[in-house]
ZATI-98264 format. One record per atom (N, C-alpha, C): x, y, z; residue in three letters. Coordinates in steps of 0.001 Angstrom, whole numbers, padded with zeros to 6 digits, always signed. Layout:
<milums>
XYZALA...
</milums>
This chain:
<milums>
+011341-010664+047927UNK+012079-009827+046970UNK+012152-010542+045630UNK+011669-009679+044811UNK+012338-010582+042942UNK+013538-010427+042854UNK+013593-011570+041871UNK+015231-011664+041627UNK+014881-011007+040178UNK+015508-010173+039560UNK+015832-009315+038405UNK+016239-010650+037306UNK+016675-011433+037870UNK+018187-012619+036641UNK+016174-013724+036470UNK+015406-013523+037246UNK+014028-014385+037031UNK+013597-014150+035838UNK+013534-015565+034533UNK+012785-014814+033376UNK+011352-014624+033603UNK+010872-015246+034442UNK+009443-014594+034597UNK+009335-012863+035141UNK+010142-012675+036010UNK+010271-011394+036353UNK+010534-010461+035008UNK+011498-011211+034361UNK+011599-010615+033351UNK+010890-010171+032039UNK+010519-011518+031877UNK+008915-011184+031057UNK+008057-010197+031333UNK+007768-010226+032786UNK+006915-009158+033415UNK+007151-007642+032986UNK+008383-007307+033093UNK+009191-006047+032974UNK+008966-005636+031886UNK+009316-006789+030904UNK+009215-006420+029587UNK+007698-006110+028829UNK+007166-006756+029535UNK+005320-006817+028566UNK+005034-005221+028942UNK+005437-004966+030418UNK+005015-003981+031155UNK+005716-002244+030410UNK+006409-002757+030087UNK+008187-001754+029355UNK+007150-001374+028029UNK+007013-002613+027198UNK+005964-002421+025849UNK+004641-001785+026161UNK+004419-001807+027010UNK+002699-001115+027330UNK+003217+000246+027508UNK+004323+000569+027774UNK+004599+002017+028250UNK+005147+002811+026548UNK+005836+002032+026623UNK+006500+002483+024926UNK+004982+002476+023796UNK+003965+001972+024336UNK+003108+002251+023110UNK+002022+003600+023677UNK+001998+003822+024671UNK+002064+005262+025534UNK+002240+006264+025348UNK+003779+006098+024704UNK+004759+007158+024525UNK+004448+007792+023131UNK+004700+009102+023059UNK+004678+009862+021578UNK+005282+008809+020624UNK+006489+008369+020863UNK+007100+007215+019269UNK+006223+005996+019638UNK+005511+005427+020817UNK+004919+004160+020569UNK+003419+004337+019557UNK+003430+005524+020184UNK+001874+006397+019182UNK+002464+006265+017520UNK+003282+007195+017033UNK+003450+007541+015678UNK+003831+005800+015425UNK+004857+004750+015899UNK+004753+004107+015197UNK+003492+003112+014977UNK+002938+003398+016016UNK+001425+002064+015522UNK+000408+003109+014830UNK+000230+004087+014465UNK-000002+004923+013768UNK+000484+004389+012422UNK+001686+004713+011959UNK+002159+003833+010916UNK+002316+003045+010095UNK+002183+002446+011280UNK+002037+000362+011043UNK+000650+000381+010407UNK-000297+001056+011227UNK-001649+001086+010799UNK-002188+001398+009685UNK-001427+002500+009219UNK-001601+003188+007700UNK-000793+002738+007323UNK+000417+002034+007332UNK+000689+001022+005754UNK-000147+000106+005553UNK-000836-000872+006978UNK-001769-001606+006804UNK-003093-001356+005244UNK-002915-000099+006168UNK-004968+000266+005476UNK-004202+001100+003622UNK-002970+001111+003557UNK-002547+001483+002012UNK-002755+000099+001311UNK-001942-001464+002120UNK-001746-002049+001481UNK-003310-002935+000759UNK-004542-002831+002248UNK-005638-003151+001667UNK-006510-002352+000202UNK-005923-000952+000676UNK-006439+000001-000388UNK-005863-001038-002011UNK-004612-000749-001697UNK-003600-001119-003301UNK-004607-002465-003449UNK-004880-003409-002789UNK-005116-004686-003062UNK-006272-004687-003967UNK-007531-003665-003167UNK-008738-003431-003707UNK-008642-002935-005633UNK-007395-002044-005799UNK-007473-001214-007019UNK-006345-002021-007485UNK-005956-003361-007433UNK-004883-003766-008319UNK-005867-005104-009196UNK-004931-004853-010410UNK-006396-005795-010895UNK-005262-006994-010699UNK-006042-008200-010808UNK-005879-009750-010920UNK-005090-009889-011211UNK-004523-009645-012556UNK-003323-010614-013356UNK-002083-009909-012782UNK-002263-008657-011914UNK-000587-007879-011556UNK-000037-008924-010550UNK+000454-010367-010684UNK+000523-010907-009566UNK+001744-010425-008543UNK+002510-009498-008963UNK+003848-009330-008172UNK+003432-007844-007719UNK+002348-007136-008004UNK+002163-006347-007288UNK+001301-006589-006013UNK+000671-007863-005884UNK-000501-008227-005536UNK+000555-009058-004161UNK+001405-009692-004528UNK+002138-009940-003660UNK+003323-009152-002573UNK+003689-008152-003316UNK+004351-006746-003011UNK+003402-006308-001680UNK+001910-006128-002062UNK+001046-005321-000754UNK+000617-006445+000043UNK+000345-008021-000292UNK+000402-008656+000707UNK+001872-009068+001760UNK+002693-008532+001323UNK+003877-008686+002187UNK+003927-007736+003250UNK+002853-006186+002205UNK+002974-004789+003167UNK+001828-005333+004578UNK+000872-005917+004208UNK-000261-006067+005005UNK+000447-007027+005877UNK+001168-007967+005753UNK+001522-009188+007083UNK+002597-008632+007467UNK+003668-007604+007430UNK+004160-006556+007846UNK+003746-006061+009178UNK+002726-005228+008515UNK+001983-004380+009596UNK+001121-005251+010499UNK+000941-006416+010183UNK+000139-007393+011115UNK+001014-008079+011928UNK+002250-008351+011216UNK+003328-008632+012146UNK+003497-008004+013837UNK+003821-006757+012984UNK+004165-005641+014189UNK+003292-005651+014878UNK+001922-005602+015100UNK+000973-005939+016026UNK+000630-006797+016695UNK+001211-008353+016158UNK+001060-009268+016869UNK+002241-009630+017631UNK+003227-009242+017332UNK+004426-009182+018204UNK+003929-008344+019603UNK+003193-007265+019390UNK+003611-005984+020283UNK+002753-007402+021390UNK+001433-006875+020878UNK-000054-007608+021658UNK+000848-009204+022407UNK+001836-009870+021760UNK+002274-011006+022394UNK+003056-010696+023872UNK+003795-009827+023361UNK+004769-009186+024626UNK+003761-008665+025717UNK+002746-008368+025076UNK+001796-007701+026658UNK+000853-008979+026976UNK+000782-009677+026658UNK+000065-010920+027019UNK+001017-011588+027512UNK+002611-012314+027342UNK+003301-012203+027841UNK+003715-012201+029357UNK+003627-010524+029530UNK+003760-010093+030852UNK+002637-010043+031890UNK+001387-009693+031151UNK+000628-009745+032150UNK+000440-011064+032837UNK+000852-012431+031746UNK+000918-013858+032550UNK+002100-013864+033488UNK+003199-013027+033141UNK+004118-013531+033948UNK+004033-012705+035584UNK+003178-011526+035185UNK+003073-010772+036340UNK+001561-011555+036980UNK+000771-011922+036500UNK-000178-012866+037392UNK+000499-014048+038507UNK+001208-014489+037355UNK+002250-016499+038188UNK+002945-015157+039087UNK+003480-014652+038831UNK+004439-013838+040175UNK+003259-013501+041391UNK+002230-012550+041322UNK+001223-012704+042508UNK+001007-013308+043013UNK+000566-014550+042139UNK+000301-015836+042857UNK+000788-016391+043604UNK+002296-016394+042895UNK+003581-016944+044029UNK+004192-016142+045169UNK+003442-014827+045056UNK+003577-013675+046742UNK+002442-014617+047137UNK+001216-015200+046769UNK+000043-014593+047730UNK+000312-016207+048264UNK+001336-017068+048274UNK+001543-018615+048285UNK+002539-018766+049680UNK
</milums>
């Protein structure tokens, strides 16, 4: 039996919880989102000229933003799928 209070169990739950929520209609629209502020802030970058340096910094904040949010999500499911592997392992032991 797992113990629920296990942070590996818990990890598991959770990576597993995030794979479902990006599934879902709001896990859709928001990486949808994330994605197109991404691809605005490369756009702005392309059509801002050189010397605007505070605009130039404005869309690189938008771009590691949206890269943020993706590497968070992608961590939580990497995450779990390790913690749900060490848990198999430790049934099949």
């Amino acid at each position: 039996m797992l113990d629920p209070e296990d942070p590996l169990v818990h990890t598991a739950v959770l990576g597993r919880a995030v794979e479902d929520f990006l599934e879902s209609d709001v896990g859709k629209l928001l990486t949808g989102r994330f994605e197109e502020y991404a691809r605005q802030a490369v756009e702005g970058l392309k059509k801002t000229a050189p010397w605007r340096r505070q605009r130039i910094a404005q869309l690189q904040l938008q771009a590691r933003i949206a890269d943020e949010f993706a590497r968070i999500v992608v961590s939580a499911i990497r995450d779990g799928e390790a913690a749900t592997q060490l848990l198999e392992e430790e049934g099949e032991s």
